[in-house]
N, C-alpha and C positions, 0 to 999 in steps of 0.2 A: 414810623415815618417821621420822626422828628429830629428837626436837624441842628445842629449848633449855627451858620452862611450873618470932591472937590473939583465941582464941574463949574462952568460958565453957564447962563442963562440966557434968555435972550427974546425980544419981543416976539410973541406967541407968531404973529403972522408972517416972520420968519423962518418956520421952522420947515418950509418945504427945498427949504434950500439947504440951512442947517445943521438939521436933524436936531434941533435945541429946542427945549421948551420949558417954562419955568413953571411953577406951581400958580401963579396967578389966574393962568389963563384955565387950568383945570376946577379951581375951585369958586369958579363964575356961573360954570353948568351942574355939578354936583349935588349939588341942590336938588335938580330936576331928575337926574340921573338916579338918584339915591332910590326916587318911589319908583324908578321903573325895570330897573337891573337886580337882581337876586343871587346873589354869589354862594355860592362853594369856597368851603379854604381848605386843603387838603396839607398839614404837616404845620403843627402847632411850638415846633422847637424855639433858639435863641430869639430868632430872627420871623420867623411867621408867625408865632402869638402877636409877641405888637402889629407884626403887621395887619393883623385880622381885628383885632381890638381896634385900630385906629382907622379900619372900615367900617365898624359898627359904629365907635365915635361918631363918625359922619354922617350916620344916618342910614346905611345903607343894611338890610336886613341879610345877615351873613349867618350862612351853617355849617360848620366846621368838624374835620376829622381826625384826631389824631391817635397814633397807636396806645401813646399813654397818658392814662388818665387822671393824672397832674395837671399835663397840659393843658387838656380838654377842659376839665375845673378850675383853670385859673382865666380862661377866656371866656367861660361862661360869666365867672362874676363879671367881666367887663360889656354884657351883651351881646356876646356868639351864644348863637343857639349852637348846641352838642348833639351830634349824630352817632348811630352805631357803627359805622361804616363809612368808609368812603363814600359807596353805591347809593347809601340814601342821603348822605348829602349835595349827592346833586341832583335830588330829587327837585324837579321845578325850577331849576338853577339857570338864569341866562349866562353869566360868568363862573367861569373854574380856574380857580388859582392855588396853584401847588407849591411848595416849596419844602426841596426833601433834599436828603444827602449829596445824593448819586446818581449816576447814569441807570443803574439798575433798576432802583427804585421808580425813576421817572418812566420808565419803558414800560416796568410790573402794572402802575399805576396805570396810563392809559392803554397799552397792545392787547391784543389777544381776545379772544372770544370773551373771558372776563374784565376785559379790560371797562374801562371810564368810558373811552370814546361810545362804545355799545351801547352804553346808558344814556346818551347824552344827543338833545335831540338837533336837527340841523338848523342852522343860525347860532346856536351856542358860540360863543367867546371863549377860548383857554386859553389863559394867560402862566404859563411857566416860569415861576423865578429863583430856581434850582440852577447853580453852576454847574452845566454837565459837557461832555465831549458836545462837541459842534455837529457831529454825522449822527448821535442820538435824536439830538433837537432837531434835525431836517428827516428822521425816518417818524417820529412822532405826526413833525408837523405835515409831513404826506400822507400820513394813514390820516388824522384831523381831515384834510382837504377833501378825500374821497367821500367822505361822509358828509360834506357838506358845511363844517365846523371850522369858524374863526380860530386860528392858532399864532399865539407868539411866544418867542425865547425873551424872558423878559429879568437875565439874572441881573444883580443890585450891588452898588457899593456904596460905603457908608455903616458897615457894620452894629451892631446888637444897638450902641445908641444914634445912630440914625432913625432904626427902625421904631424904638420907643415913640422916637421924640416926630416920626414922622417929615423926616426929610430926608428919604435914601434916591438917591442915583438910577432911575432905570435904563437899562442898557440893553436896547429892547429890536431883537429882528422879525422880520416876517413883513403881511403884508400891510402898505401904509393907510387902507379903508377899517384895517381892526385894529391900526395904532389909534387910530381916531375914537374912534367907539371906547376904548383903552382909557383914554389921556386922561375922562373923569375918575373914573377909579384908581389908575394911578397916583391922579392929584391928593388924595386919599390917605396915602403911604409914603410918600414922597414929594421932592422939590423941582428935581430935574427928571428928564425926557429927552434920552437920545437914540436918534432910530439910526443904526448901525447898516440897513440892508435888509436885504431879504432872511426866510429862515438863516439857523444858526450863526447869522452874520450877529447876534449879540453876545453870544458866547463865545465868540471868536473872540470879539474887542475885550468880554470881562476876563479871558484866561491871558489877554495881553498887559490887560491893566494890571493882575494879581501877578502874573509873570514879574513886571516891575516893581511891586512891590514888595516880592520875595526879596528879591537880589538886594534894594535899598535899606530894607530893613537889618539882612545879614551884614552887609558894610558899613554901618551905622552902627550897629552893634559893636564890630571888629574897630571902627576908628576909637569909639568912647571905650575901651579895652587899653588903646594903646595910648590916647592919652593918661588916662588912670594910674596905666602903669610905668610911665612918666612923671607922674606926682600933680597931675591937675586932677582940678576939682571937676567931676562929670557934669552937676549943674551950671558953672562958669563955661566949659566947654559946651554942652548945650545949647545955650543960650549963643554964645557967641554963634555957633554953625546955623541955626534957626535965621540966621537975617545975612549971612553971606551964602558962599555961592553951593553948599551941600546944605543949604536946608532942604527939608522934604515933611512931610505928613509923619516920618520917624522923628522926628527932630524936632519938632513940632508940637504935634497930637498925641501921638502913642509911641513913645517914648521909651526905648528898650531897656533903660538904666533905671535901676530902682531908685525909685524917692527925687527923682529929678521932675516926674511931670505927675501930682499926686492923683489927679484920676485915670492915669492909664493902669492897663493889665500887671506891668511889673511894678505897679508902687504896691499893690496888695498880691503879691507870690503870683502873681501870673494868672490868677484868676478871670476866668468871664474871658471876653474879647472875641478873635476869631482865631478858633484850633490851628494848632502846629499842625495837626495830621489834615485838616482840611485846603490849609496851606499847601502841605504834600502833594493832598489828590490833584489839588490844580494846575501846581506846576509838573507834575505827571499828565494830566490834560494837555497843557501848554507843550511840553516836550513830544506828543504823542502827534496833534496838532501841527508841529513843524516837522516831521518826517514823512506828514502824507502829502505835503507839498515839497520834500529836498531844502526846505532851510533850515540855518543852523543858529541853532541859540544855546552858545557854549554856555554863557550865564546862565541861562536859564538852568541848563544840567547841571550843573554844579550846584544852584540854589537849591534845586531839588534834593539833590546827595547830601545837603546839608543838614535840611528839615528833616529826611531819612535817619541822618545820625542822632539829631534831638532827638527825635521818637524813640529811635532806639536805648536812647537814654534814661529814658521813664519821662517824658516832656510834652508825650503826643497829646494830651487832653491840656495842654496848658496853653496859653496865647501864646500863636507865631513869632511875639518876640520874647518867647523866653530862647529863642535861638541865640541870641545873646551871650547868653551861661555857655554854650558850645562855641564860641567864636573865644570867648574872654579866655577861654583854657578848660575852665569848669566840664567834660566831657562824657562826668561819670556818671552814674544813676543817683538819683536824687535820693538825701538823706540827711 
């Protein structure tokens, strides 16, 4: 179960209008919240070790499961207690928070007569922060309901060092009495708080956001291609795009051109970051997602056919912008 997965803030007593909330207002109760909430972490990969590490930072007594035991041993030195099982880590548990590849996974984890939900007694909080289809996260969160259990779609952006560093983006649906109950733990792992709507209305907005960042990223890549092969310097070109009217978080932050932005994924071979193939799966969500309403998001398919061909290229375990190397001409298998 372990997975690889720039907002505005805004004064806390705002947010019923908003759906904005900033880390301030969660890290006032937390405190309190910490001796009385008991958490579950189920999926210790890129992105949920820090996250669970930086809910024990806080004080809050966390027990955690993941399939491998790397993980499980690298959260333990940070103060997760280590479970055998999913099942017994939410033994006693008022909060469950998951964060795993896939739709599959998330469905395996709570349905079914072995499912989480069974184990898990009524009043409990699940908090999901797994990118997965939007009608997965409203059949989860209907089975949760019947049983009496708090549930929210709570996926994240801000990637691997957001998560470290504790200030990711939650983008979070369901209903607004378990965002509330939510918002200290939250505040935990992150800076922002945005409630999108009811169930799967947060996976809606994060396969919208990743949607636009697929597309940004692939023509950002394809512009710094063509200037290059014009004879500009990619960091002069960079820099200039960064403060006129195509800057973006590529251009920016993570940075598809090698040696131009030294901490992103392509100044060290594309390493770390977030996967081309999870990139994939999202804009496959995202595409899947506008066919069951009739609208058309030609970019988006085409951004998807694109990270299709990276993969195909030996690219899929590398950061989404080695899509880059497929834009530039580079098309072949890596060697």
């Amino acid at each position: 179960m372990s997975n690889m997965t720039n907002s505005t803030t805004s004064n806390p007593t705002n947010s019923a209008t908003n759906g904005v909330t900033s880390n301030a207002m969660s890290s006032t109760t937390s405190g309190t919240n910490a001796m009385e909430e008991r958490i579950a972490f189920i999926g210790l990969g890129h992105m949920g070790g820090p996250m669970a590490m930086n809910l024990a930072k806080a004080g809050y007594a966390v027990t955690a499961f993941d399939v491998s035991p790397a993980a499980l041993e690298r959260a333990s030195q940070a103060g997760v207690m280590a479970a055998p099982s999913a099942a017994a880590a939410v033994e006693g548990a008022t909060v469950v928070i998951s964060m795993l590849p896939a739709s599959r996974h998330v469905e395996a984890l709570y349905l079914g007569e072995g499912g989480l939900l069974s184990h898990l007694a009524a009043g409990t909080l699940v908090i999901d922060c797994s990118t997965i289809a939007p009608a997965s996260a409203q059949r989860v969160s209907l089975a949760a309901e019947t049983r009496g259990i708090g549930m929210l779609d709570a996926p994240v952006s801000g990637g691997t060092a957001g998560a470290a560093a504790g200030t990711l983006t939650f983008i979070v649906g369901g209903e607004a009495q378990a965002l509330e109950r939510a918002r200290p733990v939250l505040g935990a792992m992150g800076k922002n708080v945005f409630h999108m709507g009811g169930a799967g209305a947060g996976q809606v907005a994060k396969l919208c956001n990743n949607m636009a960042l697929g597309v940004i990223m692939a023509v950002t890549g394809e512009a710094l291609a063509l200037g290059v092969s014009h004879g500009l310097d990619p960091q002069a070109l960079s820099a200039m795009m960064a403060v006129s009217t195509g800057r973006s978080w590529a251009t920016e932050v993570c940075n598809p051109w090698p040696g131009v932005k030294p901490d992103a994924p392509a100044s060290r071979g594309y390493a770390g970051g977030f996967g081309n193939d999870l990139m994939l799966k999202d804009l496959g969500l995202a595409v899947e997602a506008a066919l069951q309403v009739g609208a058309a998001v030609p970019l988006g398919e085409l951004a998807r056919n694109l990270y299709a061909l990276n993969s195909r290229a030996g690219r899929g375990r590398l950061d989404f912008s080695s899509v880059q190397q497929l834009v530039a001409g580079d098309g072949g298998p890596l060697g």
